[in-house]
Backbone of each chain as ProteinMPNN parsed JSONL, in Angstrom:
{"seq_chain_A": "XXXXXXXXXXXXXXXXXXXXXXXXXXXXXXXXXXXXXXXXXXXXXXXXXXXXXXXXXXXXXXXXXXXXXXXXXXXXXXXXXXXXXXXXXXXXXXXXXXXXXXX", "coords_chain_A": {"N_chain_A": [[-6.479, 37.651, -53.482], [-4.281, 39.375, -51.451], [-3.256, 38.895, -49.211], [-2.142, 40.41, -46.118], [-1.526, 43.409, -46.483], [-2.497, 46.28, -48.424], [-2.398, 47.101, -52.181], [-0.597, 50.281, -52.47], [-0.669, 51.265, -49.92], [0.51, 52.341, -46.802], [3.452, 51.14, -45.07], [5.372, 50.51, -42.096], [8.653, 48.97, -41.732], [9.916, 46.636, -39.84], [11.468, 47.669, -36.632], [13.668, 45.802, -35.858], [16.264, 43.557, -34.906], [16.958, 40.597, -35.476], [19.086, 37.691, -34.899], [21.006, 35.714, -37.311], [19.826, 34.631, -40.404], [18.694, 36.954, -42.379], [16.187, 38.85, -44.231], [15.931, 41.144, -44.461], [17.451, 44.453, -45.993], [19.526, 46.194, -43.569], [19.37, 48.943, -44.176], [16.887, 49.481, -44.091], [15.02, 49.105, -42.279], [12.783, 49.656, -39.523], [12.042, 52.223, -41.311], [9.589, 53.876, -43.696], [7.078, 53.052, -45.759], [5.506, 52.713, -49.272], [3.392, 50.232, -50.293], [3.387, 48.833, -53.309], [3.454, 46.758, -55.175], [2.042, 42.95, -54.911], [3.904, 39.837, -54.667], [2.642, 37.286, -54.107], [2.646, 33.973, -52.558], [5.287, 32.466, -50.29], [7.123, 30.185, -49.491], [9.101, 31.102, -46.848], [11.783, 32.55, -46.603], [13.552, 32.768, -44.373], [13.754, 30.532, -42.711], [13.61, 28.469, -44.168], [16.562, 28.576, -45.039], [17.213, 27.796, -42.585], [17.463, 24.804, -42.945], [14.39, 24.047, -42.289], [10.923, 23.828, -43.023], [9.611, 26.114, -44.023], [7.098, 26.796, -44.438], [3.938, 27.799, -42.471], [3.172, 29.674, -45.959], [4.676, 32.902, -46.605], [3.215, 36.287, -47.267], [4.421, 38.292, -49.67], [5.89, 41.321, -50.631], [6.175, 44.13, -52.977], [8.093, 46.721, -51.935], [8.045, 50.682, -51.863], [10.534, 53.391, -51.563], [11.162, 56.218, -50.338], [14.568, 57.437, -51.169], [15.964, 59.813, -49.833], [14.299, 59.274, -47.293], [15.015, 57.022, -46.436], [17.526, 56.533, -46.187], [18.398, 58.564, -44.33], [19.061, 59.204, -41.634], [21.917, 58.435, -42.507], [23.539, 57.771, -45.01], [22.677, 60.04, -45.944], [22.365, 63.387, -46.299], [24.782, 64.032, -47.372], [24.512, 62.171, -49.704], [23.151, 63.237, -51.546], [23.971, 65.668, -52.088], [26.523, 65.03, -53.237], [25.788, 63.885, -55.991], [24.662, 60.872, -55.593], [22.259, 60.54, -55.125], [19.149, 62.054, -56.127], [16.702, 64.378, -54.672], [14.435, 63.868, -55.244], [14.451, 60.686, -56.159], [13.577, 57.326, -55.431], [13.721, 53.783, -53.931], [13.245, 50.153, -54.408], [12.488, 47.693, -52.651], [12.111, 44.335, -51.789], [10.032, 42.534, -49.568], [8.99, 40.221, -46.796], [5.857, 39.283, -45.056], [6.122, 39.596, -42.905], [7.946, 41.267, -41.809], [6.748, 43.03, -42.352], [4.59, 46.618, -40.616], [1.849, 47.809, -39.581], [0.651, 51.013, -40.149]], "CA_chain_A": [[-5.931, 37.746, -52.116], [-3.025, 40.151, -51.407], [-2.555, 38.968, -47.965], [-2.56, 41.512, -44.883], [-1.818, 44.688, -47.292], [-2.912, 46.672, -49.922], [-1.466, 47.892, -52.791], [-1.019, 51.4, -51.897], [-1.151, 50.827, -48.239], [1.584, 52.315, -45.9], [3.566, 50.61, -44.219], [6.556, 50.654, -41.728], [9.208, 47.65, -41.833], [10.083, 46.231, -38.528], [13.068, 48.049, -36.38], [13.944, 44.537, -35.503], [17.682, 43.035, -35.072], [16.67, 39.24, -35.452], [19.859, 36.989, -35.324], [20.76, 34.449, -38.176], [19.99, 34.662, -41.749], [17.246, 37.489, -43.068], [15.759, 38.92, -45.833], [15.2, 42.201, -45.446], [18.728, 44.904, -45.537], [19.697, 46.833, -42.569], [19.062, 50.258, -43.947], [15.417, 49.863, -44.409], [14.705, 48.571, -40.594], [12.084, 51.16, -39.12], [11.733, 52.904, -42.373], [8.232, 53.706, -43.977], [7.033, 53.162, -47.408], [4.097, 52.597, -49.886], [3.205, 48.746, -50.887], [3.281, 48.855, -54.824], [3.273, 44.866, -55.536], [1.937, 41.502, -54.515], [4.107, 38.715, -55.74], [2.556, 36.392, -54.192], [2.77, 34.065, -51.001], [6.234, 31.471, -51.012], [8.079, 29.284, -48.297], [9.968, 31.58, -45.925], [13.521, 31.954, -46.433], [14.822, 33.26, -43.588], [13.702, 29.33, -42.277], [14.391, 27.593, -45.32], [18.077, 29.16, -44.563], [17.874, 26.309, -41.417], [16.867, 23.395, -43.311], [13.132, 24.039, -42.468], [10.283, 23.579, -44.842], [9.42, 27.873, -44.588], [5.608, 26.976, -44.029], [3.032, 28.2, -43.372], [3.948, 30.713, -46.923], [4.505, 34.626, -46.62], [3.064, 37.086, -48.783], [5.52, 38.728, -50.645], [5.42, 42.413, -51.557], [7.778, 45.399, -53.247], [7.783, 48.086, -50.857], [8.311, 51.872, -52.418], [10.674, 53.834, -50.113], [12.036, 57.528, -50.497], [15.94, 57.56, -50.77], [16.352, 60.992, -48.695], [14.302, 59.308, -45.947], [15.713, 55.358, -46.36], [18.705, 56.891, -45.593], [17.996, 60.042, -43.768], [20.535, 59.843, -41.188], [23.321, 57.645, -42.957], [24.605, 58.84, -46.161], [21.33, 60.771, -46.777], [21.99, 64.507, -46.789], [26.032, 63.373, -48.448], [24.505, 61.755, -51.151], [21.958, 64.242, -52.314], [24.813, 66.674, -52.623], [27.407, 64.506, -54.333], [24.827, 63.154, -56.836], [24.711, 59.552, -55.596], [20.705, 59.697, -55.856], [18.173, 63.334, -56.271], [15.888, 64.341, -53.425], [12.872, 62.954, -55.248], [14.327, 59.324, -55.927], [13.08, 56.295, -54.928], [14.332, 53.073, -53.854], [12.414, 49.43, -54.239], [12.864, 46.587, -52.249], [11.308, 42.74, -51.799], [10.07, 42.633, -48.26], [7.94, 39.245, -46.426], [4.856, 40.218, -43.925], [6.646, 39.219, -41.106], [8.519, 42.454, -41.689], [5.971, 44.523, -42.506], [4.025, 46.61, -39.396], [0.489, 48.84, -40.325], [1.03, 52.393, -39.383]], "C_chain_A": [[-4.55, 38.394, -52.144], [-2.622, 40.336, -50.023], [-2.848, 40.301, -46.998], [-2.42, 43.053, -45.671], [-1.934, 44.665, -48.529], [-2.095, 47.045, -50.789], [-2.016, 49.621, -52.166], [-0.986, 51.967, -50.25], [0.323, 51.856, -47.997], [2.189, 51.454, -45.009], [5.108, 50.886, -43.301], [7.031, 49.107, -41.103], [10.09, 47.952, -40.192], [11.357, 46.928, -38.271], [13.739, 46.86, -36.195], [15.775, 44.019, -35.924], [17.653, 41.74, -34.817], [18.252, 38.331, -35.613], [19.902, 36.011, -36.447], [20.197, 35.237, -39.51], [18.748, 35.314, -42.052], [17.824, 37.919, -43.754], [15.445, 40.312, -45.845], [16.602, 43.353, -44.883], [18.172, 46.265, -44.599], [19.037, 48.272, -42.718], [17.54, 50.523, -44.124], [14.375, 49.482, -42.869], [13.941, 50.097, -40.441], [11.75, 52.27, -40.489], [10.423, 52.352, -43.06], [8.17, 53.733, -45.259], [5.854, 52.46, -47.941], [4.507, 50.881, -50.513], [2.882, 49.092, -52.289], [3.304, 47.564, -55.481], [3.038, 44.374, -54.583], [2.788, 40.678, -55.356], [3.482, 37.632, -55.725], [2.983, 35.742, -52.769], [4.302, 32.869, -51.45], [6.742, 31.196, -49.362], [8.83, 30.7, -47.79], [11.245, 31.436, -45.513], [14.227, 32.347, -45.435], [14.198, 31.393, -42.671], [13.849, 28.002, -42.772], [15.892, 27.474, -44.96], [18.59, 27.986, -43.289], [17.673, 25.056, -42.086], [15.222, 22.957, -43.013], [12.576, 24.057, -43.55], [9.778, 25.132, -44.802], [7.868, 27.514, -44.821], [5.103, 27.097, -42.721], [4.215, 29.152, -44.48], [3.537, 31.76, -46.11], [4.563, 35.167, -47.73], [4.136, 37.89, -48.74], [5.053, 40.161, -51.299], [7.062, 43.152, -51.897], [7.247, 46.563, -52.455], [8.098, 49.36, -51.484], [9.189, 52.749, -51.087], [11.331, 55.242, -51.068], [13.314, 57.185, -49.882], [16.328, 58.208, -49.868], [15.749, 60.358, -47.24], [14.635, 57.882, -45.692], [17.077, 55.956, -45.508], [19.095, 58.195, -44.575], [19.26, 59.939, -42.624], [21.909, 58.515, -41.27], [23.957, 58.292, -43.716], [23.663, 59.743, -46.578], [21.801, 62.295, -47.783], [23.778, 64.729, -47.774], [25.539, 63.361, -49.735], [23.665, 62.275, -52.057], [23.157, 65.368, -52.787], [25.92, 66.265, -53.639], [26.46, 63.878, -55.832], [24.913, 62.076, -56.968], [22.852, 59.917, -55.939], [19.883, 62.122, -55.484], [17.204, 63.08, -54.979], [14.955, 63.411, -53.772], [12.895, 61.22, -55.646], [14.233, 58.552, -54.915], [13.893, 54.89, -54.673], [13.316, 51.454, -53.304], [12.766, 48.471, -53.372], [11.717, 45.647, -51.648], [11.216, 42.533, -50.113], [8.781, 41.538, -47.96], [7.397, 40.476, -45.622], [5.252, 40.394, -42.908], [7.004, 40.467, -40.7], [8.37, 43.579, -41.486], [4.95, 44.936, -41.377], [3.039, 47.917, -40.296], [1.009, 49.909, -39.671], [-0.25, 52.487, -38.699]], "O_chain_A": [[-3.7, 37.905, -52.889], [-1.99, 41.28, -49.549], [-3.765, 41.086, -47.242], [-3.3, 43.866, -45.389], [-1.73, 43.838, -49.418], [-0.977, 47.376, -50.396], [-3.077, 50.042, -51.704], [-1.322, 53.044, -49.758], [1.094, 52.071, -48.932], [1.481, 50.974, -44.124], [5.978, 51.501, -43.918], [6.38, 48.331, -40.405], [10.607, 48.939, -39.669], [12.25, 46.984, -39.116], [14.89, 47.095, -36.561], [16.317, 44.145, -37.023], [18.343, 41.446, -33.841], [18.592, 38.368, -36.795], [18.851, 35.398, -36.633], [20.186, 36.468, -39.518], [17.722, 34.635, -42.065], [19.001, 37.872, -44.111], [14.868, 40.838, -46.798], [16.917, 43.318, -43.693], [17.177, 46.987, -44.672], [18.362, 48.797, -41.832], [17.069, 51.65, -44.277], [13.172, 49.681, -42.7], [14.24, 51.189, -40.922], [11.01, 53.212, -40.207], [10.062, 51.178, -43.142], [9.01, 54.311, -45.949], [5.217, 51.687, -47.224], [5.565, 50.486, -51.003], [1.874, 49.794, -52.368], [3.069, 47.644, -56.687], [3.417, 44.768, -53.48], [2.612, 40.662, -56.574], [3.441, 36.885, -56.702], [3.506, 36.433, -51.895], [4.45, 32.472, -52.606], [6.68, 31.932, -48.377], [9.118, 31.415, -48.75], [11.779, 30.737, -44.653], [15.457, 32.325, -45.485], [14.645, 31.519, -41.531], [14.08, 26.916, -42.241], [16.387, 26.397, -44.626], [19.697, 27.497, -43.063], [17.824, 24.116, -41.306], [14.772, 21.864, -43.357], [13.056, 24.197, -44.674], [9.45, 25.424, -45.952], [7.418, 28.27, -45.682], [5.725, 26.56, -41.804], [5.407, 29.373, -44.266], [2.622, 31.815, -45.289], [5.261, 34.999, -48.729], [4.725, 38.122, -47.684], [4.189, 40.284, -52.167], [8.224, 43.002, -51.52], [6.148, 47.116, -52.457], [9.097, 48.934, -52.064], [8.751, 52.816, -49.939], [11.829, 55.201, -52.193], [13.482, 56.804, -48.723], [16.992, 57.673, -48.98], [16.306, 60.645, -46.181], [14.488, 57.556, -44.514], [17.402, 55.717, -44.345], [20.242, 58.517, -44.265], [20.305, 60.568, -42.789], [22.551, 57.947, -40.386], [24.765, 59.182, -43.454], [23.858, 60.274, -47.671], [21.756, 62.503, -48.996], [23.862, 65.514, -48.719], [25.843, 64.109, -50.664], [23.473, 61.835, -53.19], [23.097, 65.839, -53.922], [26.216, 66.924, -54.636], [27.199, 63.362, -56.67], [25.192, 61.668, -58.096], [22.323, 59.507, -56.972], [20.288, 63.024, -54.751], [16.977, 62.008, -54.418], [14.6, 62.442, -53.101], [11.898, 60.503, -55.557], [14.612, 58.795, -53.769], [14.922, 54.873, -55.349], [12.767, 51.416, -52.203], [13.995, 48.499, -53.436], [10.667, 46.052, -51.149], [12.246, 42.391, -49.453], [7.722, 41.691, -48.568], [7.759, 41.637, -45.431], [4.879, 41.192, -42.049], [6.653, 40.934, -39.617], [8.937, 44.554, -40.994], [4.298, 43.987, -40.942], [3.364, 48.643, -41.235], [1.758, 49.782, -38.702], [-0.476, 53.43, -37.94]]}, "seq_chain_B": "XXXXXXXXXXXXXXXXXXXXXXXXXXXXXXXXXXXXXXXXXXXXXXXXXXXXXXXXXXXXXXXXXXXXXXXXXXXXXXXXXXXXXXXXXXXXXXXXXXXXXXXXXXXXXXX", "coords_chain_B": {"N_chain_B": [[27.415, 49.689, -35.892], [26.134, 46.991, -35.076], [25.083, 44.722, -35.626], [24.856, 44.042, -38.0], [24.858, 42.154, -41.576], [27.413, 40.166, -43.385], [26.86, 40.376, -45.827], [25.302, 42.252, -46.015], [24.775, 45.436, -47.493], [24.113, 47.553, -47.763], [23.913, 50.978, -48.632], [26.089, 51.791, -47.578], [29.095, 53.307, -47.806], [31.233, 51.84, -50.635], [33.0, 53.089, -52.287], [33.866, 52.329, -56.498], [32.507, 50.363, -58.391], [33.815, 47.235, -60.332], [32.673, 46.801, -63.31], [33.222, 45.009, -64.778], [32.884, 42.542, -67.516], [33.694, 38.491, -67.636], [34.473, 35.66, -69.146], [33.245, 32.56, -67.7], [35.784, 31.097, -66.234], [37.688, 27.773, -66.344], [37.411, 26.281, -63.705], [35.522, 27.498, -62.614], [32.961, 26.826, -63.753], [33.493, 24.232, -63.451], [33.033, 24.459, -60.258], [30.475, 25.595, -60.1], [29.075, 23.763, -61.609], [28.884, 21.505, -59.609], [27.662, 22.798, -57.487], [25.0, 22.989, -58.487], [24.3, 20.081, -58.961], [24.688, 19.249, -56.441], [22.417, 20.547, -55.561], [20.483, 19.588, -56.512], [16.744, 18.794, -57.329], [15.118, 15.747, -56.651], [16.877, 15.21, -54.443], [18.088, 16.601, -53.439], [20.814, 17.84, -51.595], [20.618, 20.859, -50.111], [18.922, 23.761, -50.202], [19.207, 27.118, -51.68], [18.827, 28.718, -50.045], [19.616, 27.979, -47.457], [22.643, 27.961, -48.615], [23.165, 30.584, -48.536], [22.866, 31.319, -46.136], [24.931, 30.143, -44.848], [27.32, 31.465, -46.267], [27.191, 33.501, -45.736], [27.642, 33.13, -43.075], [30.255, 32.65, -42.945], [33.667, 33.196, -41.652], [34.792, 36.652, -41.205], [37.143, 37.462, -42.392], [37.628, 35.542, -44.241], [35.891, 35.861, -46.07], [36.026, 37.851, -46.849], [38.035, 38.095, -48.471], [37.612, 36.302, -50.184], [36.532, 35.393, -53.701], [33.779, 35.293, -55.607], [33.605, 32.728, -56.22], [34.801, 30.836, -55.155], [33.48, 31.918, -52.377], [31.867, 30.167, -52.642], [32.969, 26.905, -52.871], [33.447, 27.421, -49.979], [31.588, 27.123, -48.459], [30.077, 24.826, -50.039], [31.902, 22.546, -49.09], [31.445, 23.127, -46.492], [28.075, 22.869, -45.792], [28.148, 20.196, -46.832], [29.78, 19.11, -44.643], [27.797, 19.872, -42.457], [25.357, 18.585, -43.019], [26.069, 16.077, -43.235], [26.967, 14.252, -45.091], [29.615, 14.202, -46.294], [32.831, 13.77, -43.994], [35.015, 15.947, -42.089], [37.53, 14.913, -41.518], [37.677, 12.765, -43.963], [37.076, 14.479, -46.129], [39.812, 16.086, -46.23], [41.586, 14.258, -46.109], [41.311, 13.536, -48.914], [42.19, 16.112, -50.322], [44.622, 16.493, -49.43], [45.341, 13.792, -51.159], [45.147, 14.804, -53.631], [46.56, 17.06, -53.695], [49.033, 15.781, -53.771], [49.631, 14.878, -56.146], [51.394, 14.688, -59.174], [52.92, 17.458, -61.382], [50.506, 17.978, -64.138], [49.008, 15.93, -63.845], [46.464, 13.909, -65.202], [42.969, 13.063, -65.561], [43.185, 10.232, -66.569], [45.607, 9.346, -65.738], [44.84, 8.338, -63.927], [43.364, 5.961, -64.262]], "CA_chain_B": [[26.374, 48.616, -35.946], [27.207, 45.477, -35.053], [23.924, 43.479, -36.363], [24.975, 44.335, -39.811], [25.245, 41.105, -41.69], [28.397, 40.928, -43.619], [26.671, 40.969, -47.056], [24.158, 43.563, -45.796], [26.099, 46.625, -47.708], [23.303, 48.926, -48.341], [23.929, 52.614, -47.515], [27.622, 52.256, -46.974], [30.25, 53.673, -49.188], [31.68, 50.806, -51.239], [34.095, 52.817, -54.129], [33.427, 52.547, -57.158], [31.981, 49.18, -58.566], [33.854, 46.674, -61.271], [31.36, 45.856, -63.649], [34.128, 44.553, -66.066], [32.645, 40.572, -67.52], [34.674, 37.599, -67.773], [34.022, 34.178, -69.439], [33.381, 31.871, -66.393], [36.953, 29.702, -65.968], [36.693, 25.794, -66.07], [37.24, 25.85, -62.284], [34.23, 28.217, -62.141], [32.255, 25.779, -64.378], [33.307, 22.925, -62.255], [32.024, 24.17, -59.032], [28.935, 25.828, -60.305], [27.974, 22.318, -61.791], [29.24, 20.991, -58.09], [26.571, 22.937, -56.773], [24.28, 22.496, -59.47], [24.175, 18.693, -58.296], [24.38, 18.942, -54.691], [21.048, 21.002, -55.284], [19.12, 19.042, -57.497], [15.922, 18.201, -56.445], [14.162, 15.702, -55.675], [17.479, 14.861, -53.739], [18.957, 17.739, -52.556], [21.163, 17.872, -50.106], [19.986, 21.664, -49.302], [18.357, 24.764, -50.633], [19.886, 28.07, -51.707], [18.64, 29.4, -48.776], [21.228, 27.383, -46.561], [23.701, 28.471, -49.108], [23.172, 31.988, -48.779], [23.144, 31.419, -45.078], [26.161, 29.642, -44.672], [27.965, 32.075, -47.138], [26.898, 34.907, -44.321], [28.612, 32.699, -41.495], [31.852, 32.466, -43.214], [34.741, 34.266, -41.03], [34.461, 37.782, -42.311], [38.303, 37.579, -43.282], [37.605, 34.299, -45.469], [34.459, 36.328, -46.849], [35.897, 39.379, -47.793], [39.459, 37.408, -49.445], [37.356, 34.76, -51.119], [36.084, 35.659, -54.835], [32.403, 34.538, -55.722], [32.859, 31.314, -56.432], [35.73, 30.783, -54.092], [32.311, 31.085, -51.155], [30.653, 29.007, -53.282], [33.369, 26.167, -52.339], [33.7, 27.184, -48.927], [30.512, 27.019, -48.235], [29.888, 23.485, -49.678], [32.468, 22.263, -47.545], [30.787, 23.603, -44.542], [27.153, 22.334, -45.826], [28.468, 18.644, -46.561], [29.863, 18.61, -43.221], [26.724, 20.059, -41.948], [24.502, 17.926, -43.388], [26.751, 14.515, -42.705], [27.586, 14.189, -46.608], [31.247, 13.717, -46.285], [33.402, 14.338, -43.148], [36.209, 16.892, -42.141], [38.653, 13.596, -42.14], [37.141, 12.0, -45.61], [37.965, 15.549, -47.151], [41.145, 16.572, -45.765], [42.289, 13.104, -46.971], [40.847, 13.569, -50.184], [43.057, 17.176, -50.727], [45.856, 15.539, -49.227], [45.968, 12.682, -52.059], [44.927, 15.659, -54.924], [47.608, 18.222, -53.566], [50.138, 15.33, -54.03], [49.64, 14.56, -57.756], [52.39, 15.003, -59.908], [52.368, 18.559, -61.85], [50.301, 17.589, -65.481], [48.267, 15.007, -63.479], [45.262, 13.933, -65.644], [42.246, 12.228, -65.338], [43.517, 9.137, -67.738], [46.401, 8.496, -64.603], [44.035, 7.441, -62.413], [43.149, 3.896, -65.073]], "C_chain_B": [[26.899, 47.454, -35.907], [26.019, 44.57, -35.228], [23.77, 43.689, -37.72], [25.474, 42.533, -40.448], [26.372, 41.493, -42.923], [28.38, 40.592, -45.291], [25.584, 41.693, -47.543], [25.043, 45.038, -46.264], [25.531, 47.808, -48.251], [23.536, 50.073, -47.894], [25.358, 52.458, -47.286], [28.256, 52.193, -48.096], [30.886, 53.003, -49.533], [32.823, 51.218, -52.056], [33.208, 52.679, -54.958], [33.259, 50.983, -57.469], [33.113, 48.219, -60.093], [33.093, 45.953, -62.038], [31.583, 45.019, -65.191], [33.214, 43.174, -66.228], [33.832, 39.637, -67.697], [34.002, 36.395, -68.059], [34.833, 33.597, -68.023], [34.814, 30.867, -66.892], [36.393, 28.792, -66.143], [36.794, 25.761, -64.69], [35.705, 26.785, -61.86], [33.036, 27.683, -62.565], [32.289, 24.911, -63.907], [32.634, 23.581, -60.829], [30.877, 24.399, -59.126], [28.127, 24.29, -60.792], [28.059, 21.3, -60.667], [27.519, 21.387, -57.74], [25.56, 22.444, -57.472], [23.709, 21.225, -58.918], [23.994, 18.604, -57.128], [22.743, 19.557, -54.748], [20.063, 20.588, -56.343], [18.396, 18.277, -57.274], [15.467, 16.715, -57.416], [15.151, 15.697, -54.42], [18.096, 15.723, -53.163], [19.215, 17.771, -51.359], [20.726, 19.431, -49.22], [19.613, 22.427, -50.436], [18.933, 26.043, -50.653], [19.956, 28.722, -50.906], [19.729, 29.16, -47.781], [22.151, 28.003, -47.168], [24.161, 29.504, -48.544], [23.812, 31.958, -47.109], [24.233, 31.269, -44.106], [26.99, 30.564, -45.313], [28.554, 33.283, -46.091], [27.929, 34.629, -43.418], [30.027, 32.514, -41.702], [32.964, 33.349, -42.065], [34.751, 35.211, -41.978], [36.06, 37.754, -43.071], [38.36, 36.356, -44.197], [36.455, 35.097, -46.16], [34.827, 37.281, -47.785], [37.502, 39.172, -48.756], [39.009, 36.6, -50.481], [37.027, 36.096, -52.459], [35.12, 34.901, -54.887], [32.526, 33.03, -55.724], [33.927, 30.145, -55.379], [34.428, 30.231, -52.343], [31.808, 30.307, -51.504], [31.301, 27.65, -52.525], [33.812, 25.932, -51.12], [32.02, 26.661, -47.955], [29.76, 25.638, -48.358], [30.811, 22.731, -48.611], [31.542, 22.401, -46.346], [29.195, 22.541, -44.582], [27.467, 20.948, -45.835], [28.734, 18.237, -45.359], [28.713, 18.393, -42.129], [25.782, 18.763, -41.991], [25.468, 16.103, -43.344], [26.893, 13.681, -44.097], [28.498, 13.082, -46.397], [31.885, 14.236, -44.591], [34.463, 15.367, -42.995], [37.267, 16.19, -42.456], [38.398, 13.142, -43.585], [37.895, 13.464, -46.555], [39.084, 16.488, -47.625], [41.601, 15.219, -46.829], [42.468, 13.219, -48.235], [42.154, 14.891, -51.064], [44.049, 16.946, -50.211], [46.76, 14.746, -50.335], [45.578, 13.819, -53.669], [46.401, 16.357, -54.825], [48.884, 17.269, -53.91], [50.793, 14.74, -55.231], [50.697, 15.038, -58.366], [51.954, 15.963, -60.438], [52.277, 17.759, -63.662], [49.491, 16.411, -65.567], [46.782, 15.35, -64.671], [44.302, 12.871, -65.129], [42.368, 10.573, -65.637], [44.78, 8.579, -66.544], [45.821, 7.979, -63.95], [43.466, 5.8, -62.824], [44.519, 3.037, -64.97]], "O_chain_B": [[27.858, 46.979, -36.515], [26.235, 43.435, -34.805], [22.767, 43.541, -38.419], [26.287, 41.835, -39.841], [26.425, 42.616, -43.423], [29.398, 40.526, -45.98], [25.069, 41.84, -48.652], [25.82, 45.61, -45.5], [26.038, 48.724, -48.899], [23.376, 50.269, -46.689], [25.773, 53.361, -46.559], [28.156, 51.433, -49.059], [31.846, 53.111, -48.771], [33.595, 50.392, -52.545], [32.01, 52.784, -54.697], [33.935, 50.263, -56.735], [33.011, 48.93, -61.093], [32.763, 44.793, -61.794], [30.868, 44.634, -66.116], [32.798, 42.667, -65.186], [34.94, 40.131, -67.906], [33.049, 36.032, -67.369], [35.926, 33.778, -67.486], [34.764, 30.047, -67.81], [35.178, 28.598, -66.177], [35.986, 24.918, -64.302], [35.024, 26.589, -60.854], [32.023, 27.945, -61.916], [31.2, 24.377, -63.699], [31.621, 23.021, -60.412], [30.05, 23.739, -58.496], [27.022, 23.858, -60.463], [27.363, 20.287, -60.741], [26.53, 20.654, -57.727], [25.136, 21.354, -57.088], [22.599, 21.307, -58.392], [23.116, 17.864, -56.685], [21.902, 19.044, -54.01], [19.111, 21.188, -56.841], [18.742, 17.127, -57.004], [15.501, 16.676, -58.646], [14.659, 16.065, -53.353], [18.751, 15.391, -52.175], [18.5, 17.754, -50.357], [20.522, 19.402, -48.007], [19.853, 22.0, -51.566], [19.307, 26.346, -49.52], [20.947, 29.431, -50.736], [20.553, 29.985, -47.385], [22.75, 28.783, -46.428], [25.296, 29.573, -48.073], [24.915, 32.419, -46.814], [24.477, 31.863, -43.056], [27.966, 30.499, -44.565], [29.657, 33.742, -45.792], [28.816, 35.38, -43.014], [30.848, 32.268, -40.818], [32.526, 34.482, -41.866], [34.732, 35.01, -43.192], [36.13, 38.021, -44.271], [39.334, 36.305, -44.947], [36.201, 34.495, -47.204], [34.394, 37.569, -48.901], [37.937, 40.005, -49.55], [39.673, 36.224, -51.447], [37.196, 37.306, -52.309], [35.233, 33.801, -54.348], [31.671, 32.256, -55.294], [33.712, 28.979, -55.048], [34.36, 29.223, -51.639], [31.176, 29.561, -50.755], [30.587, 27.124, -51.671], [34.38, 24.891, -50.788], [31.774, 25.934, -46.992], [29.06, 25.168, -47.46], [30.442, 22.401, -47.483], [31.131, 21.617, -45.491], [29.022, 21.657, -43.742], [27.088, 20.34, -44.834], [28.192, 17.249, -44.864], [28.539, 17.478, -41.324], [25.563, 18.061, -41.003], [24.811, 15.081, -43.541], [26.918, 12.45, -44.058], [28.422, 11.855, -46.331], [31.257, 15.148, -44.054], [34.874, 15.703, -44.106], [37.99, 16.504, -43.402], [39.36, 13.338, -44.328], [38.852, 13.476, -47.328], [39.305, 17.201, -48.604], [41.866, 15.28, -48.03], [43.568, 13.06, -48.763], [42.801, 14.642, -52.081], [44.844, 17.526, -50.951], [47.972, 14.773, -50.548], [45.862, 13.331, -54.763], [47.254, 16.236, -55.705], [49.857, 17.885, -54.348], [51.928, 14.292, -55.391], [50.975, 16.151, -57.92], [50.726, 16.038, -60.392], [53.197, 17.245, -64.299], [49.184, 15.837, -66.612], [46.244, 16.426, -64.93], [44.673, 11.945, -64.409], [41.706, 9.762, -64.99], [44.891, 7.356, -66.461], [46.247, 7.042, -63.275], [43.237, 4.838, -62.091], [44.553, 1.877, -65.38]]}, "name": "protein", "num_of_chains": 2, "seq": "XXXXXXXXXXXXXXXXXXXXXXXXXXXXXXXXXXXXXXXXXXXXXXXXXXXXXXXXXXXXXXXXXXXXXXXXXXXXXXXXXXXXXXXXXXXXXXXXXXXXXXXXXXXXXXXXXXXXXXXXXXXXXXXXXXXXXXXXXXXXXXXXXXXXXXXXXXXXXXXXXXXXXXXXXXXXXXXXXXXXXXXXXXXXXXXXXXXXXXXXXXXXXXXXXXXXXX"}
């Protein structure tokens, strides 16, 4: 069981500005990217974070995202020229389902 | 952006990073085994999660003055209170009768 996606899958992470204590950072809001892990399903920390028990669990994946378009209009076309990161790197990050929306 | 949380720091130009080490202090050894205890289950008073969360809510000018382990102790503070531990009076008192110790105070004065 790998939960609502696949490995491989596309997906795009919520534009969402939720108050209070999350889990997934600002610059990846609305940004699209390939599912490459399951970890697994676990208590829910952005409700743990209140003193809740974070059930039901959420599955748990690593999301794959392109740097040039994670950041596309922040430090994007900057940091390709200073050599903070190359067009073709990548950038991983730990993202619940809640977050994640099917294209 | 003003729904940036204020240890959300992805994508923004930081400088350059110190990635010097340092053997942890004994005051950095005492609070880490502080927390250590406050979070040891079965009894725990909370979950890292609160931590983290509380760490977030700090006043950004106590957040961005403190040093790591510096939130660590502001932060219990805040959770003990939270959670009905200890009080704001009980621990004022408490650093009241510490801050007034003679300088060279040891543990062995207090028998």
């Amino acid at each position: 069981m790998t939960g609502p996606h696949a490995i491989g899958e596309t997906v795009r992470v919520s534009a969402g500005l939720p108050p209070g204590h999350v889990r997934t950072p600002l610059f990846l809001r609305g940004r699209t990217g390939v599912v490459i892990r399951h970890f697994g399903d676990f208590p829910n920390p952005e409700r743990l974070a209140y003193g809740l028990s974070g059930l039901p669990k959420l599955h748990l994946y690593q999301v794959l995202f392109r740097m040039d378009e994670a950041w596309a209009d922040e430090v994007g076309k900057e940091s390709v020229e200073d050599g903070t990161y190359a067009p073709g790197d990548t950038v991983a990050a730990d993202i619940y389902e809640t977050w994640l929306e099917p294209l | 952006m003003t729904d940036r949380a204020i240890s959300d720091l992805g994508g923004l130009t930081g400088g350059p990073i110190d990635i010097s080490e340092h053997q942890p202090t004994l005051s950095e050894r005492r609070i880490d085994a502080m927390m250590m205890l406050l979070r040891k289950k079965p009894q725990a008073f909370w979950v890292t999660d609160e931590n983290r969360r509380t760490i977030e809510s700090l006043e950004p000018k106590a957040y961005e003055e403190s040093a790591y382990y510096e939130r660590w102790v502001l932060a219990i503070r805040a959770l003990l209170i939270e959670k009905s531990v200890l009080g704001e009076a009980e621990i004022e008192a408490k650093l009241a009768e510490v801050r007034a110790r003679p300088a060279g105070y040891t543990r062995e004065d207090q028998r």
